[in-house]
C-alpha positions, -999 to +999 in steps of 0.1 A: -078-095+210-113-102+194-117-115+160-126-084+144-092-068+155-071-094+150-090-094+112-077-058+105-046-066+120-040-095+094-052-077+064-031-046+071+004-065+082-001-104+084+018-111+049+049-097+055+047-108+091+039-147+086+066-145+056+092-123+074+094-153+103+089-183+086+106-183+056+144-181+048+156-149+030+168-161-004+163-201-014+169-217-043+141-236-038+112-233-066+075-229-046+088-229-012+066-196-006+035-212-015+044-236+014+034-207+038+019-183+020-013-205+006-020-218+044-017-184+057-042-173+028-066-202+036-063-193+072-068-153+062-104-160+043-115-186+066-108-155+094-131-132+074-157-155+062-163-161+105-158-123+113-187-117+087-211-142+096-203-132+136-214-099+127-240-107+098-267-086+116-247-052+125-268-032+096-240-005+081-247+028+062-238+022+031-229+056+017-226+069-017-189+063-018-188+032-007-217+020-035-195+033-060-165+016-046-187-015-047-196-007-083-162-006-093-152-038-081-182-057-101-169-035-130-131-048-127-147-084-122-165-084-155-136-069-168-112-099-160-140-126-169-145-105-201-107-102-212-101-139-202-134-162-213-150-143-239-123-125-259-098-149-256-067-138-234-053-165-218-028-160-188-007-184-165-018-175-136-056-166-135-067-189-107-042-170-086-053-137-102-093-149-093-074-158-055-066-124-053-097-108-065-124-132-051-105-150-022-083-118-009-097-081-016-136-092-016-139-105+015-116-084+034-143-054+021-170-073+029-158-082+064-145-047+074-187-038+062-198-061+089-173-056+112-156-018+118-177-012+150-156-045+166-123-033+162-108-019+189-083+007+178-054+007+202-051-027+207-047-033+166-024-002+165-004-019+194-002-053+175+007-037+141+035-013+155+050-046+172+046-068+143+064-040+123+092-035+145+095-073+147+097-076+106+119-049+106+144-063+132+144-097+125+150-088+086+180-068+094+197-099+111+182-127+086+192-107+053+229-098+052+225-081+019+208-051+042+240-046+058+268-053+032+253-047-002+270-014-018+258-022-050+247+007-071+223-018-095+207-043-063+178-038-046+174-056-013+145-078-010+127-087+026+124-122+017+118-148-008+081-135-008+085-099+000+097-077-027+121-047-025+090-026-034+070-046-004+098-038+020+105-009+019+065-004+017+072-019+056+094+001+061+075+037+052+043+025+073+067+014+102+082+051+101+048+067+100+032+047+127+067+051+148+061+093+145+024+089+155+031+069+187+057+096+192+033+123+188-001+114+193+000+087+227+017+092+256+048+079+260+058+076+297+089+051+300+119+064+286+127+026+274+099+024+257+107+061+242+138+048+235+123+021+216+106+039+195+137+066+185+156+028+176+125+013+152+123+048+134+157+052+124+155+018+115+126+015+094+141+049+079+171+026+069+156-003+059+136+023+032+163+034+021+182+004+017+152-017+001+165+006-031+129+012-045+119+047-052+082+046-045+086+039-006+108+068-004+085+092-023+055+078-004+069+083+029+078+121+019+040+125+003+025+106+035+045+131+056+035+164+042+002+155+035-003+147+072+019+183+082-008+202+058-036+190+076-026+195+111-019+232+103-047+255+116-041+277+087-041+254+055-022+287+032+005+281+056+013+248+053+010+248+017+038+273+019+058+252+042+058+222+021+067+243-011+093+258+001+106+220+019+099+208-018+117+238-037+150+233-010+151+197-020+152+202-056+177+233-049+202+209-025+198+174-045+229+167-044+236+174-014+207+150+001+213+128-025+250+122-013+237+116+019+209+091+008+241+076-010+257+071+020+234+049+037+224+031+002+246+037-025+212+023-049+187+045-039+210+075-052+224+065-081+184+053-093+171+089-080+198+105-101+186+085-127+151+099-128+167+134-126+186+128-154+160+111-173+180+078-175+157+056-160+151+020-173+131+003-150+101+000-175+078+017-162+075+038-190+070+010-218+041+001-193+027+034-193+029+039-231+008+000-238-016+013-210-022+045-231-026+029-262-049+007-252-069+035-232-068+050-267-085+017-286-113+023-267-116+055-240-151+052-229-152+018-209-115+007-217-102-020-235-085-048-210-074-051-176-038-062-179-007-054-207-007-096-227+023-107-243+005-132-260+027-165-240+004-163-215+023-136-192+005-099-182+017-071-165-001-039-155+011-004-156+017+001-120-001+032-119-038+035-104-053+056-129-037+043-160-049+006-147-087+026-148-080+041-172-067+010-196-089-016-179-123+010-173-124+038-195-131+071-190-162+058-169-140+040-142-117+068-143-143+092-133-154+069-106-116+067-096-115+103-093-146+106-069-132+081-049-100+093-046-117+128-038-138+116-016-117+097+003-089+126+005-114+150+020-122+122+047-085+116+050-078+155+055-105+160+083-098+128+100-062+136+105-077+174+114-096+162+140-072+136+156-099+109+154-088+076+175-081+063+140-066+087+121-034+066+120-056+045+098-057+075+077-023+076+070-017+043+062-046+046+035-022+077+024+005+057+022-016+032+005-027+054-020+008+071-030+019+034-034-006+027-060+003+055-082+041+037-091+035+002-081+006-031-081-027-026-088-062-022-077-074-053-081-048-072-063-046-044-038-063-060-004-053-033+019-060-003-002-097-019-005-098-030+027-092+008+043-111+028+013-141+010+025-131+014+064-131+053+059-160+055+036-181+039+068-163+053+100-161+090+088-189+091+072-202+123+090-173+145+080-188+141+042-219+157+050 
């Protein structure tokens, strides 16, 4: 594997992979992450800073979407210095937040710029499809809660540094990537086949048993969005998914029974958000995001919700983040690249392009980023938005 490959591979699975095998499943121990995490960080950047100056004289197109992505990102970093030195915010945790944003999502665009022509697609798809199944399989042995938890209130975490939300995040793009294989390559050994059938019912449990909602929904989203583009007539498929939409809403309770058998959590917090009864606060997020949209709706009046004690959250919801942190300006520029990046998305997977499995995890990406994290600690959603502005850059035109 060359360095540009095993670059992608990092950025799109390395985290939970280094963390899924080297550290323990619950601790009690305070900062025992950090013991891996920051050396696998160091190691990460040190990675892209090399791929970038290996490839310093491959000259890209830079198209128009991927100037504006650019733009935003110098937006969102005068944003953060803005909100932190000049008027006054003070947070715990802002050399970690400037990790993410100057040590993590920056150079991962930067070296995907240099280096997209170097990466060999099957070989990265191989190595992330392995590394998934491999998370996925040594999780369900390591973590006994994903086996013998039947509470209706616990989510299951992957690991001491890998969320619920995170996990089951695994899990979707370890489904998604398990039905493209399936699909798209040609399978010839019925072990291997076999393989395959046992990593997709598995990463289908370990979605559901994660307990998080948004995996769930993304996987469903990812899933239909990648049905209505393979259909020749596009009326069609909007029908199908309608109608696949309309049964589910008919049969809830039906499906959600069996959801609940398999993870007694995931149904009782989905009939929760039926019911209206859900208090995960999402929604007192939402409302400070608005109001502070509101205080100032042309360029937006902070990038994060303070309480003051040096703690901030965001609203886990992409546009409200632009909307809060940008204004109505980086709103509009989140909508063109969302736009623009769903039209390459929709003719890429179309077309069957040798990376259109990169596609979907961008689809995945982006459905994640509308209930959970945000852009500017997002290295993957960066990383990919600015692969697809440069690879398919022919289908905009």
């Amino acid at each position: 594997m060359n360095l540009s490959t095993l670059n992608f591979v990092l950025i799109i699975i390395g985290y939970p992979l280094v963390t899924t095998l080297l550290l323990p499943s619950n601790s009690d121990l305070e900062n025992i992450s950090q013991s891996i995490t920051i050396p696998f960080r160091i190691f990460c950047l040190s990675l892209m800073i090399l791929v970038t100056f290996l490839n310093i004289s491959f000259k890209t197109q830079i198209t128009a979407s991927l100037k504006v992505l650019g733009l935003v990102w110098l937006l969102w970093i005068f944003r953060i210095f803005y909100d932190l030195y000049i008027n006054g915010n003070t947070i715990d945790g802002a050399a970690q937040l400037w990790l993410y944003v100057l040590g993590i999502c920056i150079p991962a665009m930067i070296s995907i710029t240099k280096s997209i022509n170097k990466i060999d697609s099957k070989m990265a798809l191989d190595w992330i499809w392995y590394s998934l199944s491999l998370i996925l399989i040594v999780t369900l042995f390591s973590n006994q809660a994903l086996i013998g938890n039947t509470d209706k209130e616990l989510r299951v975490d992957g690991n001491i540094a890998l969320n619920s939300i995170s996990y089951g995040n695994v899990g979707t793009l370890a489904f998604i990537l398990t039905l493209y294989r399936v699909m798209q390559t040609k399978i010839k050994s019925r072990w291997i086949l076999l393989l395959h059938i046992i990593i997709g019912i598995l990463s289908f449990y370990s979605v559901l048993r994660a307990g998080s909602r948004g995996p769930v929904i993304n996987l469903f989203f990812t899933l239909f969005f990648w049905y209505f583009s393979i259909r020749k007539n596009a009326l069609v498929g909007i029908v199908v998914v309608c109608f696949f939409i309309l049964g589910l809403f008919i049969f809830r309770d039906f499906f959600l029974e069996l959801l609940g058998d398999i993870a007694p959590v995931i149904e009782s917090r989905f009939r929760d958000t039926l019911e209206g009864n859900s208090n995960d606060g999402r929604d007192v997020l939402h409302s400070k995001a608005i109001d502070a949209f509101f205080q100032s709706p042309l360029i937006g009046q902070q990038f994060g919700i303070f309480d003051g004690n040096g703690g901030y959250a965001y609203s886990h919801n992409l546009l409200l983040d632009f909307l809060m942190g940008l204004g109505l300006v980086g709103g509009g520029m989140l909508l063109y690249i969302l736009s623009k990046a769903i039209k390459l998305l929709y003719y890429s997977i179309k077309n069957k392009d040798n990376f259109f499995w990169v596609s979907l995890i961008l689809l995945q990406q982006l459905f994640s980023s509308m209930f959970s994290g945000t852009f500017y600690q997002d290295q993957i959603l960066t990383a990919l938005l600015t692969f697809v502005f440069i690879k398919y850059k022919n289908f905009s035109k």
